[in-house]
Structures are given as C-alpha cells and as structure tokens.
N, C-alpha and C positions, 0 to 999 in steps of 0.2 A: 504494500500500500504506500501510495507516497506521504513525499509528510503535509500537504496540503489537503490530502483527502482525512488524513488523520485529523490534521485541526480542524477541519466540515465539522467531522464525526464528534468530536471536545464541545465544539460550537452547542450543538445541536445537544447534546447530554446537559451540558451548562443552562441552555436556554429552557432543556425541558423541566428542569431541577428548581430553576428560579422563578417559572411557570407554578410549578405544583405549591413553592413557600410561599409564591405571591395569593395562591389563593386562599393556602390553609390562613396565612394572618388576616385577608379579607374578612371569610367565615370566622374568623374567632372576635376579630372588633365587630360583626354584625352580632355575633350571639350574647357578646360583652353590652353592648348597646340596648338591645333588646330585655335583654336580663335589668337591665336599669329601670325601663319604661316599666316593665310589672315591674319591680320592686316598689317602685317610688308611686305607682297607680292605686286608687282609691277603690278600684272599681280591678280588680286583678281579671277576673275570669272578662270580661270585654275588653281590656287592652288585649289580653291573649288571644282573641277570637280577631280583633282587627288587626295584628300583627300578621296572624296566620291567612285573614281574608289579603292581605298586602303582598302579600310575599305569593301565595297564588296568582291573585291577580298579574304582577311584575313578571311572573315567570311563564305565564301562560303564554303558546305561539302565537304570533300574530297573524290567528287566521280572519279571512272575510269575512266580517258578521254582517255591517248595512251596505247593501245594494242600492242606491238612491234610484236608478234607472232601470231599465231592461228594453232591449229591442220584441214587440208582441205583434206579432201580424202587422207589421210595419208600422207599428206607432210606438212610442217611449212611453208609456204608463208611470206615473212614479209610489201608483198605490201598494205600500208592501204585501199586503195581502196577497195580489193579484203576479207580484213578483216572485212571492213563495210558491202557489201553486204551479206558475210556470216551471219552474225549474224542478217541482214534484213531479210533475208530468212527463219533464225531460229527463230526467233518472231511471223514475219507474220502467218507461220504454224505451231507454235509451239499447240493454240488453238484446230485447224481441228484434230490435230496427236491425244489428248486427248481425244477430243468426237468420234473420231474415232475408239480407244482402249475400251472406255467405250460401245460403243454397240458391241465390239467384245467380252464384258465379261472381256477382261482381267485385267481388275479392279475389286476386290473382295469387295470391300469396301461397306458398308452400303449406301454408295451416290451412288452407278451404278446406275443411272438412265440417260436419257436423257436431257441433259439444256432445248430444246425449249420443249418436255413438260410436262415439270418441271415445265416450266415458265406458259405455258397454263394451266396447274391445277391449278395452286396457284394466278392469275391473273386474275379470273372471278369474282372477285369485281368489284363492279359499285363503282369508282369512284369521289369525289365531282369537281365539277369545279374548275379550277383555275381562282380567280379570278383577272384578266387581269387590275388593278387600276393603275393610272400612281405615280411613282415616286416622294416624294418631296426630296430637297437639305437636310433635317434634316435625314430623313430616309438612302439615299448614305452615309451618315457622318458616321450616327451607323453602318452600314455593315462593312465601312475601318475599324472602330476603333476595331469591333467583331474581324478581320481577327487577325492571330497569326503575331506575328511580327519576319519573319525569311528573312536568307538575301540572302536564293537561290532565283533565278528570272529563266524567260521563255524568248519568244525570243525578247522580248524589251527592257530587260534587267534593271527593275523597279523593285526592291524587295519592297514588302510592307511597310517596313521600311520610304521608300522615299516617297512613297504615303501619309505613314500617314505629315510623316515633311509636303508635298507640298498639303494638303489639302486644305485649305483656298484659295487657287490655282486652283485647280481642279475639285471642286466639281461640281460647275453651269454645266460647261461644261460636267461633264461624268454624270451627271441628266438628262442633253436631250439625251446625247447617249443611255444611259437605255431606256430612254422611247421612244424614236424612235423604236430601236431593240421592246422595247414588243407592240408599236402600228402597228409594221411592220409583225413582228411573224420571223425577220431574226434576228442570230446572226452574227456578224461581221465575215468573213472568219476568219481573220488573229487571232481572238480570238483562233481558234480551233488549230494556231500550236503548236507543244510542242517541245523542246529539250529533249531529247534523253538522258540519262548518266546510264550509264554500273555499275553495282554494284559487285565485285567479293562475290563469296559467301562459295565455301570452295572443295576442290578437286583440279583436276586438270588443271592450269590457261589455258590450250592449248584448253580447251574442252567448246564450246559455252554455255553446257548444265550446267555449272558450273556459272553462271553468269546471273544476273536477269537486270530488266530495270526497271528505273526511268521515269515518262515523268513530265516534269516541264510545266506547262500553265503560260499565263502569269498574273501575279496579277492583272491585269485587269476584266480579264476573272471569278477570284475567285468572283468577285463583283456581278457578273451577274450572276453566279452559286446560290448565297445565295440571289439575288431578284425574282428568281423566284423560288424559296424553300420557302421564306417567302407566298407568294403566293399560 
C-alpha cells in the first residue's frame, strides 16, 4: 500500500472516530439538558410528555403531508378532500392498470409475464411447518432490541425508540398478546392500520402519477411480523 493511501485510510478512521465522540457528547448535553427541564419542572410528567412529543416530532422524515393542488380532469381543485380521494383512487388501481397493461403486451420487458402465475409456478414447494411455540419474555426483549431504532411511528404513534426506553414496562404484557394472537391464529385488527404519507418523486407536483406512498404500521405490529418469521 503506498503511504498516501495509508494516510486516506488514518484520515478516514480519525474522521470516523471524531464523528462517533462528536455525537456521543451531543446526546449527552441533550440528555444533561433535558434532565434539567424535568428537574426544575412543576409539572414533571408534561414536560416529559413534550420533550418526548419534540424530539419525535424533530426526528420525524420529512414526508409530504399538505398537497395545496392537484391536477383532476384538467382542473386544479385545491379542496383537500377531493385531493385525498384522488390519489385513493390512484393507489387502489394503480396495481389492476399494471397487470392489466402486462397481459395487453404493452410491456416489452423481460418480466411480461402474469403475477398470479408467476406466483403459481414458483410456489409448488411443499413447505415446512411453522412451528406454532409460545412466546417467552426473553425472546419479545431480543425482537424490540433487533428492531432498527427510527422515530417514524404508525397510528399509535410509539416509534420504537420509546419501546425500546419503556421495555422493562412492557414486555410481560405484549408476551401474552403475542401469544394469545399465535394460540388464537388472529392478529389484532388495529395492528393492520397504516398511515399513509405521500412521497414526491420528480416531475410534475400537479400529477398523482409523480408521487409514490409510504405506509407506516405500527411498531407494535413490527414485533409480531419478526415472531412469526422467526417461526
């Protein structure tokens, strides 16, 4: 190695190293900070609860929420209502229009083929059981701790973040919900909603077809996705 690629290599260790201390002392003046505002707070449990609403908020992606316009049968409507259901409409059937075009041919592409059987060809595998074993408290623990720790959330508005802090809290309890759901064979309805958030992606902002979707579940949900994967 010459010695110029060697001092790259220094470089780049040094930069990563004063990268990682520059942040741990960030996160320690913010939690020193913080630690202050409840101490010195009247009201402890509400500063905690708007600390916690702050710091979601700040960290949250900045996806698309307001649409002011939309192009609708060739007129700009700016009523949101009438902008939601558009782009409800464009989602929902955005799938059908695909496989639709796809057995018209007019997709040239090496994948013209049909999804379902697509799916039917490649799905005549037998299978192993899954095995249906109940839940322990240690097992829930390592799933949260596996989960990435980001501080979008779904519609309960619990980013995993919070889960992991309120662990020693919640585990017993979401140990029997697991295992309830897998002795029951239900998941919990309210697991399956999602929030919704609009992604713009590059053209013209007026055009539905320029704009992809997000769906956020909620970190709950992620738990129960990865215990019955493990299985």
């Amino acid at each position: 190695m010459s010695c110029k690629g060697s001092n790259d290599t220094n470089l780049k260790l040094q930069y990563k190293r004063y990268c990682k201390t520059l942040t741990d002392i960030i996160k320690t003046a913010k939690k020193m900070y913080y630690d202050e505002l409840i101490f010195k707070s009247k009201n402890k449990t509400k500063t905690t609860w708007k600390i916690i609403k702050k710091e979601i908020r700040n960290n949250c992606h900045n996806f698309l929420n307001d649409i002011k316009s939309l192009k609708i049968n060739n007129t700009i409507p700016s009523n949101p209502q009438e902008i939601a259901n558009t782009f409800n409409d464009h989602f929902s059937t955005v799938a059908d229009t695909v496989i639709g075009n796809i057995k018209k041919g007019d997709n040239n592409s090496k994948d013209n083929v049909d999804p379902s059987n697509y799916l039917i060809t490649n799905c005549n595998n037998v299978f192993s059981r899954i095995n249906w074993k109940c839940a322990a408290t240690y097992e829930i623990n390592k799933l949260l701790k596996s989960l990435k720790t980001k501080n979008v959330y779904g519609y309960y508005e619990s980013p995993i973040k919070i889960l992991k802090v309120s662990a020693p809290l919640i585990i017993s309890p979401l140990t029997y919900i697991c295992n309830k759901s897998l002795s029951s064979g239900v998941l919990l309805e309210r697991l399956k909603y999602a929030i919704i958030k609009l992604v713009y992606k590059k053209g013209n902002k007026l055009l539905t077809t320029n704009y992809r979707q997000i769906s956020f579940l909620t970190s709950f949900s992620k738990i129960f996705e990865k215990l019955i994967y493990s299985r």
